[in-house]
Every structure is written in structure tokens, then in C-alpha cells.
Residue frames relative to the residue before (quaternion, step in Angstrom):
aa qw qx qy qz dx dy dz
X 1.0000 0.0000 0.0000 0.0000 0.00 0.00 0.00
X 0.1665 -0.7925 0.5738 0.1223 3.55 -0.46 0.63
X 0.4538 -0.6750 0.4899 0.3139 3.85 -0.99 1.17
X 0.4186 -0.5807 0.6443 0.2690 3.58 -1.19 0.72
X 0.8773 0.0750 -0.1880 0.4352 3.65 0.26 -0.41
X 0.5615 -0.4817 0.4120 0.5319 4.12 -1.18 0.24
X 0.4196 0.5953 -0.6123 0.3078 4.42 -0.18 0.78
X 0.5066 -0.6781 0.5169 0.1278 2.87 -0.69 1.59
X 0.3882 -0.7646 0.4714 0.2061 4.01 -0.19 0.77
X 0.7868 0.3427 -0.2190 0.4642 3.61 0.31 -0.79
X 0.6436 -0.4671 0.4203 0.4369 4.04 -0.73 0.40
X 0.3075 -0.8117 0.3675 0.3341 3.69 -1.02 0.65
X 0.6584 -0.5778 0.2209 0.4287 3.58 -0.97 -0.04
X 0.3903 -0.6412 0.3507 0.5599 3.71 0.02 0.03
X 0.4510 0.6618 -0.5013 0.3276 3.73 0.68 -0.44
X 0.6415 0.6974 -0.1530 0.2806 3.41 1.07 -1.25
X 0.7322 0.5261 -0.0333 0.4313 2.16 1.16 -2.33
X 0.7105 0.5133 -0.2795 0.3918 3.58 0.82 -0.73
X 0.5484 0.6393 -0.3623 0.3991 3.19 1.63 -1.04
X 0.7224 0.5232 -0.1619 0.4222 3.33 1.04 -1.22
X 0.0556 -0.8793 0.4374 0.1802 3.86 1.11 -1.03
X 0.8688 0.2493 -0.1344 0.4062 3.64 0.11 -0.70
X 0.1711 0.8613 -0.4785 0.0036 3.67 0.36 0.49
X 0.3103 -0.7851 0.5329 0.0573 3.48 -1.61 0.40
X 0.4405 -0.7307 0.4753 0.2146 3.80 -0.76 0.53
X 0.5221 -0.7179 0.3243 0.3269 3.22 -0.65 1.31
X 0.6022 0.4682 -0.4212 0.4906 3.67 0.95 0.21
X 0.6712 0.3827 -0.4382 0.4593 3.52 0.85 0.07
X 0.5596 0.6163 -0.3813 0.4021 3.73 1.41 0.11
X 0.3716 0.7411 -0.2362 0.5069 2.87 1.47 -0.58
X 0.7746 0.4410 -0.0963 0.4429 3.27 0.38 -1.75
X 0.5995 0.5822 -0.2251 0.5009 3.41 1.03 -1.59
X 0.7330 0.1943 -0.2045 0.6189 4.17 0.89 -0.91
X 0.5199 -0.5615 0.5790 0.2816 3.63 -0.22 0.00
X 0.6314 0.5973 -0.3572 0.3422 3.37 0.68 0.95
X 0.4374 -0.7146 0.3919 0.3801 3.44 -0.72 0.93
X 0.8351 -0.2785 0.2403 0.4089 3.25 -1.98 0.98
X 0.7957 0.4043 -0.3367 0.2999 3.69 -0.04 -1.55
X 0.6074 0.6259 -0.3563 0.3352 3.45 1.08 -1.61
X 0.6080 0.5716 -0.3178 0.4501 3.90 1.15 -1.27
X 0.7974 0.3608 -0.2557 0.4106 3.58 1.09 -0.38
X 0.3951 0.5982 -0.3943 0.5750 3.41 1.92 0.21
X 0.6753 0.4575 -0.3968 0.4210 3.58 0.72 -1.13
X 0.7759 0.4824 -0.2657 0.3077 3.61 0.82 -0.46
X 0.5793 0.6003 -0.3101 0.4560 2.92 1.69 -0.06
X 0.5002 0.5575 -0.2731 0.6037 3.22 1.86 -0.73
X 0.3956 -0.7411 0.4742 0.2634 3.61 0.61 0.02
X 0.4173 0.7901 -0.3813 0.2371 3.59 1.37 0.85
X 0.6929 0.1579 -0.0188 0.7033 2.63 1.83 -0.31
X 0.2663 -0.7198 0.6406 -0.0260 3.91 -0.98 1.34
X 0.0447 -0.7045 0.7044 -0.0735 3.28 -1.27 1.85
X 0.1606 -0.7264 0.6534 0.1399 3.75 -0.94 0.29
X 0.4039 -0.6690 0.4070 0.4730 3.71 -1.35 0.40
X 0.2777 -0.6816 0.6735 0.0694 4.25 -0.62 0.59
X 0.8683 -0.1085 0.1195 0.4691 3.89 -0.41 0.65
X 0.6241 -0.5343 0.2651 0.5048 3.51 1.18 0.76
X 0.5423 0.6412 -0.2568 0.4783 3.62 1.35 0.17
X 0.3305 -0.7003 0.5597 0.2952 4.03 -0.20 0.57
X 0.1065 -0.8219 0.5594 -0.0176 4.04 -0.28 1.00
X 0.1229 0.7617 -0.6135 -0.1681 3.57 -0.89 -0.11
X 0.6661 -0.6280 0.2593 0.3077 3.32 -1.17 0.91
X 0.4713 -0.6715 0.4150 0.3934 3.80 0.04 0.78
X 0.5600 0.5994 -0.4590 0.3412 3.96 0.84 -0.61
X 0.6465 0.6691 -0.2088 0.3012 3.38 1.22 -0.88
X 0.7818 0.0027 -0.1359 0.6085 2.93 1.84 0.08
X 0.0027 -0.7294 0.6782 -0.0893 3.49 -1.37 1.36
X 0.8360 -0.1420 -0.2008 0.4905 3.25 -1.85 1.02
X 0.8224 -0.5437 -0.0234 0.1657 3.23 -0.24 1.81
X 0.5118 0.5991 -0.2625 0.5570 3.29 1.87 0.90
X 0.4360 -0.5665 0.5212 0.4663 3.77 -0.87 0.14
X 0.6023 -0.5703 0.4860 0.2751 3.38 -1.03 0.63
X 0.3361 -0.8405 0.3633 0.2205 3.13 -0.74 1.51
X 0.7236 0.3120 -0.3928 0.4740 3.61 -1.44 1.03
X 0.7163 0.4271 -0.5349 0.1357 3.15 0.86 0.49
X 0.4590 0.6001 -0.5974 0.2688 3.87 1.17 0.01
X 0.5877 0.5432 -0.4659 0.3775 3.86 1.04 -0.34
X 0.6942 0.4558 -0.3991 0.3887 3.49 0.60 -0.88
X 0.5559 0.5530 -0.4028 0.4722 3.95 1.20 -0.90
X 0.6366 0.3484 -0.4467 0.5233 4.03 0.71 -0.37
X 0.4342 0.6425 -0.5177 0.3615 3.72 0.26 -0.51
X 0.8131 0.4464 -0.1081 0.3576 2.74 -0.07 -2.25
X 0.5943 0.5991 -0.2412 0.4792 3.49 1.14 -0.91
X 0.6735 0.4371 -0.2264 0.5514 3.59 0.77 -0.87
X 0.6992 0.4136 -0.2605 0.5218 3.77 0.66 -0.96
X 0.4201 -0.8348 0.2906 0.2052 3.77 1.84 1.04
X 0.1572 0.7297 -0.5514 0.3724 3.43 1.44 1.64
X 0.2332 -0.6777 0.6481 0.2574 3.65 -0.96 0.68
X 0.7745 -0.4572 0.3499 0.2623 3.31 -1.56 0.42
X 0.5546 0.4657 -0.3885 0.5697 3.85 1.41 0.17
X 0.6091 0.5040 -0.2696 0.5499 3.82 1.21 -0.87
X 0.7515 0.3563 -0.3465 0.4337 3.54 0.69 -0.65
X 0.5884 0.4889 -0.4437 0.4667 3.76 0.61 -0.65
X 0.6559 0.5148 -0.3994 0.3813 4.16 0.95 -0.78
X 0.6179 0.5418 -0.2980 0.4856 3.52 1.06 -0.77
X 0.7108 0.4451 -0.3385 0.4267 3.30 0.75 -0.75
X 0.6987 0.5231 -0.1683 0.4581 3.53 1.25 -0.90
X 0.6664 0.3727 -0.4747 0.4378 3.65 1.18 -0.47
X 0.6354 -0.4762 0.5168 0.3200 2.99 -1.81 -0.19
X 0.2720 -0.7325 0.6234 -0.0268 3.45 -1.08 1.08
X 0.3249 -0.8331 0.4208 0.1525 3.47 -0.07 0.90
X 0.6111 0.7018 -0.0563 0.3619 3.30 1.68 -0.86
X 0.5545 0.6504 -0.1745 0.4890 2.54 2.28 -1.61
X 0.3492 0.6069 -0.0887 -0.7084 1.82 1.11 -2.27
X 0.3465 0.6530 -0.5024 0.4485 3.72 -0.64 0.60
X 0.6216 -0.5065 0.4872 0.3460 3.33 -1.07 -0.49
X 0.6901 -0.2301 0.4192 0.5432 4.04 -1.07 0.18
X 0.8997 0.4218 0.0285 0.1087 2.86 -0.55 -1.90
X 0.6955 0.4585 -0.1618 0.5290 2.68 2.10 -0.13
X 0.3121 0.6590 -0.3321 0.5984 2.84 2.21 -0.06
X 0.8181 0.4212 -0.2269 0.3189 3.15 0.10 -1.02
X 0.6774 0.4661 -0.3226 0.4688 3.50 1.38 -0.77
X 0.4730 0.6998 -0.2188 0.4885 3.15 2.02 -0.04
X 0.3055 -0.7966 0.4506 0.2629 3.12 1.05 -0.39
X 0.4066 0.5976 -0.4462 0.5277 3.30 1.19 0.77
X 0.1280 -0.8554 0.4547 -0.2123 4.01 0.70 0.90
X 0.6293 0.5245 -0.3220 0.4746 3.58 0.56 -1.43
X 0.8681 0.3618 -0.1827 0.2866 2.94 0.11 -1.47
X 0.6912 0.4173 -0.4248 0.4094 3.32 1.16 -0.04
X 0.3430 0.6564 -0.4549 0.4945 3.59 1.41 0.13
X 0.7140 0.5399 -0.2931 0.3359 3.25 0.40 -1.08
X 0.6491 0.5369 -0.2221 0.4910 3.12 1.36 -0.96
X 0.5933 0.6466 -0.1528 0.4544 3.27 0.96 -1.39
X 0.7365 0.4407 -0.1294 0.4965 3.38 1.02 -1.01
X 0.6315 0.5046 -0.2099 0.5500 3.61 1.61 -0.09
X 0.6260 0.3259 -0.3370 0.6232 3.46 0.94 -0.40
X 0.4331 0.6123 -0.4824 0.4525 3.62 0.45 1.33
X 0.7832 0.3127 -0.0494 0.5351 3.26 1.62 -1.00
């Protein structure tokens, strides 16, 4: 069966879950972009955005979005990661661990506006 949208099917792990900390329901994302219910589930099918199930509930990680927009670079970095043939538990960890180098985490680069460099990375764990 193949998933119509990026939502991770099985409950997540706590390992995950902590990495990540703050999460949100896809009807408050919705809310958070000014967009109706369905579009929040196009965006995931487009792989612009990445939900997982979190208490039997599809969740997405609240970092993923700030002053009403998905944070920019990350549907590119979710294809990256996708292509470099990470499943969707491997990609929320990368995004969530800390990267001395960065320094910070993916994901904070990115709400940084500092993007390149996590492409850059992203683009290396391909090879």
C-alpha cells in the first residue's frame, strides 16, 4: 500500500519524540498558515511538509512553522533527505539533532535562515 501523504503510519518512538519536543495537530497547522484543512494535507503529499502519527493522532513538529509560513528550505531539505533514501523517523532525527558545525540543530538553521548550509549537508548524506 503506498501512503498518499508524508504521515508516518505507526506511533512515534519516544527517542524521536523528545528530540523534537513541541508538537501540533494538523488542524492547528492549518490555523497557524491560514489554510484550509485539505491544502495542509496536499502540502504533505508534496512532501513540503512531514507529519508522523504521535498518540494515534497525525502531529507535526511545531518548529516547522513560524510567523505564519513553513519554515523556509524546508520542503527542499525533506526532498534531499528523501532522495539520500532517509525514511521519515531518520529525517525528523537529523533535523532535530544537534550539529555542532551548524551549530544548533538542522532545523534551526533553517528557521534561521541559514538553509545553504543545511542543504549542503543534506546533499552529502547522499554519497
Amino acid at each position: 500500500m503506498t501512503q498518499t501523504h508524508a504521515t508516518i503510519e505507526s506511533d512515534l518512538d519516544p527517542r524521536t519524540d523528545a528530540l523534537v519536543g513541541e508538537w501540533i495537530g494538523l488542524r492547528e497547522v492549518a490555523e497557524r498558515l491560514d489554510l484550509k484543512f485539505n491544502r495542509i494535507k496536499q502540502l504533505m503529499a508534496e512532501r513540503k511538509l512531514l507529519a508522523v502519527r504521535r498518540d494515534g493522532h497525525s502531529m507535526v513538529p511545531a518548529a516547522f512553522i513560524a510567523d505564519g509560513q513553513v519554515i523556509k528550505g524546508l520542503p527542499g531539505t525533506l526532498t534531499l533527505l528523501k532522495d539520500a533514501g532517509f525514511d521519515d523517523l531518520e529525517t525528523l532525527r537529523w533535523l532535530f539533532t544537534v550539529d555542532e558545525t551548524l551549530p544548533g540543530t538542522p532545523v534551526q538553521a533553517l528557521a534561521e535562515n541559514r538553509g545553504t548550509e543545511v542543504r549542503r549537508r543534506a546533499q552529502a548524506l547522499a554519497f
